[in-house]
N, C-alpha and C positions, 0 to 999 in steps of 0.2 A: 849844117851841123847844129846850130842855134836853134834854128828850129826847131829841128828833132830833139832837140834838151830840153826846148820850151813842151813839147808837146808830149816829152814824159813826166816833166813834173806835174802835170794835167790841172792847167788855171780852173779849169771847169768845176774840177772837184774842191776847191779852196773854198766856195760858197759855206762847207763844213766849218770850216772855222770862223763866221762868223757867231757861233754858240762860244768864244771868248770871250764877245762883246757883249749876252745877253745879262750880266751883272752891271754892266755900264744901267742898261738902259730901266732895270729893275730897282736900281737903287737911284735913281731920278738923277741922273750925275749928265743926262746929255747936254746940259748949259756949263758943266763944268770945264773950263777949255784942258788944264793942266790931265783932267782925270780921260775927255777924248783924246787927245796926246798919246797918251801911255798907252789906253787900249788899240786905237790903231795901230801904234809900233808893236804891239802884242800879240794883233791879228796878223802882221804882217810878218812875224817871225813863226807862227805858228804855218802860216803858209808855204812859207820858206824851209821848214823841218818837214812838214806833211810831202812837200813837195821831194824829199830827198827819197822818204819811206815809201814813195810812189816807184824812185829809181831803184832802191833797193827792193820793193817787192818783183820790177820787172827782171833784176838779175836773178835772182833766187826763181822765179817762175818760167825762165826764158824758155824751157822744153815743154810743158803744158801749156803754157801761151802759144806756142808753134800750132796747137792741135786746138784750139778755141776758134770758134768761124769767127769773131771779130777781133780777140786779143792777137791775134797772131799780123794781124795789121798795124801794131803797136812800132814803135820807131826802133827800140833794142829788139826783140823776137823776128822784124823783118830784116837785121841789120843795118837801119838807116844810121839808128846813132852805136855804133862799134861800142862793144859792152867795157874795155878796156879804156873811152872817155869817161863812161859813166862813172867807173871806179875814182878815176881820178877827182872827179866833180864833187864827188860825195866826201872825199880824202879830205876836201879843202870847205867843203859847203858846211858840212857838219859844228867843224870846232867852233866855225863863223858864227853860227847861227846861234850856239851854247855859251858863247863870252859875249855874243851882244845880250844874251837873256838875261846875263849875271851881272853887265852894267844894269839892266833897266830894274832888276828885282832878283834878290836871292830866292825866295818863294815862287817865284813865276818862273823863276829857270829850274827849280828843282820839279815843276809841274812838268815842265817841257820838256827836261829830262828825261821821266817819269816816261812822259808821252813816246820819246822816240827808244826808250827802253823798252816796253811794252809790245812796239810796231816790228821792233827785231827780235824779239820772243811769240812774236805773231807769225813775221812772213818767215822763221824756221823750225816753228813746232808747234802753236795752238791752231794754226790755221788748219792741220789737219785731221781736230779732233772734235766731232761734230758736236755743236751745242756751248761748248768752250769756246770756238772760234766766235759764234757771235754775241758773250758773252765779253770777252776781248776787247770787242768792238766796240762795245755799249758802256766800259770804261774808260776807253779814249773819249770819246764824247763831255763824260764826269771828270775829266782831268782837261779838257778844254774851259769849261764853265769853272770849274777851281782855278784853274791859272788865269784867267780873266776877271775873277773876285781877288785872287792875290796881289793882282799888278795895280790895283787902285784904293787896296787895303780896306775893302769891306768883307763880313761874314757872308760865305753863300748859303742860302737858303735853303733849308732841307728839302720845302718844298720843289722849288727848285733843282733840287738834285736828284728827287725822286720823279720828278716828270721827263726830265734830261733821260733818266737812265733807262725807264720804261719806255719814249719814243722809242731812244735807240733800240732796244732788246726790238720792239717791232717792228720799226724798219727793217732789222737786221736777219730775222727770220722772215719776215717775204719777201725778202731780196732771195733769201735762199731759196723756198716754196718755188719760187716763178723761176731759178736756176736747173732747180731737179727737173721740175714739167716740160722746160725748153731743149734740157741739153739730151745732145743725141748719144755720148758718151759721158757720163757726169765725173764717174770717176777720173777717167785723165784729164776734166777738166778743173776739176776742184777735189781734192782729194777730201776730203769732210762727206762729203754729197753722198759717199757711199755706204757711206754709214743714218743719213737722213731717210726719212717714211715722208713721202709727200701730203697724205692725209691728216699725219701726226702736226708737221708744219702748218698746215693749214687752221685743224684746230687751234694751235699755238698763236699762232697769228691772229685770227680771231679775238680768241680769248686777252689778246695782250692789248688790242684794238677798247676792246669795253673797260678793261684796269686804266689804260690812260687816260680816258672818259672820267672814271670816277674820280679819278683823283684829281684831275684837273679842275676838275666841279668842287671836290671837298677844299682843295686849297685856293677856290676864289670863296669861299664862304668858309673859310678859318676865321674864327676871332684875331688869331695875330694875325694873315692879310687883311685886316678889315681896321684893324688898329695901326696899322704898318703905315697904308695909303689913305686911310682918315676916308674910307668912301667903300661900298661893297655893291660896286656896281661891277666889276669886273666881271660876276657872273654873268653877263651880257654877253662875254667874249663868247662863250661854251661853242654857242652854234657853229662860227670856224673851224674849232679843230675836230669836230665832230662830221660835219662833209668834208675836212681836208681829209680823215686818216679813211672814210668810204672810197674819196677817189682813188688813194693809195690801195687799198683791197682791191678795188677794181681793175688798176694798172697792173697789180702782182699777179692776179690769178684768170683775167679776160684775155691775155695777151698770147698772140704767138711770136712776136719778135722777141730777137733773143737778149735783145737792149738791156739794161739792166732798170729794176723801176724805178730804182732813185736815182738813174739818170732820166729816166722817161718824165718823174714828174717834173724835174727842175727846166724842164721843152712844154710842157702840159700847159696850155693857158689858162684852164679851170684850174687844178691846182695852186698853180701862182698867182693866181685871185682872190684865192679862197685866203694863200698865206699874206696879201700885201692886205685885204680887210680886215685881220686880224690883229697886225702890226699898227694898222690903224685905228682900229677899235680900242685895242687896249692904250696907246700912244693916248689917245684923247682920254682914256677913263684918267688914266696914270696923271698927266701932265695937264690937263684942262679941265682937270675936274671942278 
């Protein structure tokens, strides 16, 4: 039964929440032991919340997930973990997770709040209005990096929150693109999908692939980034996120498995190359310069 609990609140996908920590690491605060402190327990309640909205979107989806060739292998939709633990889990997980937020940070719990209010106005009514839903999404992400600048009491970065919120919008949309092309029924498997144009995605996709390009270029050669870190080498970084978000194109639209791509690149060894160079790239401009 533990396991099947573990295995719905899906560790795998908690990697997401490490963008609560990308304010730690932006505002040079990793030697600060007080301010890693507080973002780890930040990270760690954000995965803990994430992980509830994972149990709740599987009750709310349990009949579509039945008819998904791989959701339906999931621990509630196969009946491993009985949908009536889940409730209870969630009874007692939730309040937990909302009064530890409110010791660490009133700001950081009203983000987290934000977050799991959001993910139940998701998994029972935006999720199924195409364009909205992964617009949705690509807020949770901007309310993950705001409660991660709140919890250590520094300004987030426009810049910053405009590159946040365009990855996601493109993740978000060729997760979709590679959804419609794979599924054999889209509608009952995602109720959104049937209302999506796979060529319109694709475009979109595309086109949101060259916006975060630019802007990520414009804001390493912003005067305030270049006044901020006293150094305007950062444009160095460019070339990583520029073959990481190719191989994501390539994972969304080459593929027949039915996998999803932002789970496929986080298995991808190129990918994960591409993102640990970049982490390191910019770590050394940032902190060794």
């Amino acid at each position: 039964m533990l396991l099947a609990l573990l295995k719905t609140l899906r560790p795998k996908q908690w990697v997401k929440n490490l963008f609560v920590a990308v304010p730690l690491f932006y505002a040079l605060r990793l030697s600060d032991g007080p301010s890693v402190l507080r973002t780890a327990a930040a990270v760690a309640l954000f995965s803990l919340i994430s992980g509830c909205v994972y149990v709740l979107n599987d009750l709310v989806d349990i009949e579509a997930d039945r008819k998904h060739p791989t959701k339906r292998l999931r621990p509630i939709p196969s009946g491993e973990l009985p949908a009536p633990t889940a409730k209870t889990f969630l009874a007692v997980a939730v309040p937990t997770c909302v009064g530890l937020a409110l010791w660490l940070d009133l700001g950081y719990a009203t983000a987290l709040s934000s977050y799991f209010v959001l993910n139940i106005a998701y998994s029972l009514w935006l999720k199924t209005i195409a364009y909205v839903d992964v617009l949705a999404i690509a807020t949770m992400f901007i309310l993950r990096v705001t409660a991660g600048a709140l919890v250590i009491d520094v300004e987030p970065s426009p810049w910053l929150l405009a590159c946040t919120f365009l990855l996601a919008l493109f993740l978000g949309f060729g997760k979709r693109a590679h959804e419609l092309a794979v599924a054999q029924d889209a509608a009952a498997q995602r109720a959104a999908l049937a209302s999506y144009n796979l060529a319109s995605l694709r475009w979109i996709m595309h086109g949101l692939a060259v916006v975060v390009v630019v802007v990520y270029v414009l804001y390493t050669r912003s005067p305030k980034t270049i006044e901020t870190f006293q150094t305007a080498a950062l444009v160095y970084t460019v070339p990583f996120p520029v073959v990481g978000i190719l191989r994501f194109v390539w994972l969304a639209t080459s593929r027949d498995n039915p996998e999803s791509p932002t789970d496929a690149m986080l298995k991808d060894g190129l990918f994960m190359a591409i993102l640990l160079g970049w982490v390191l790239m910019t770590g050394a401009v940032l902190y060794w310069r």
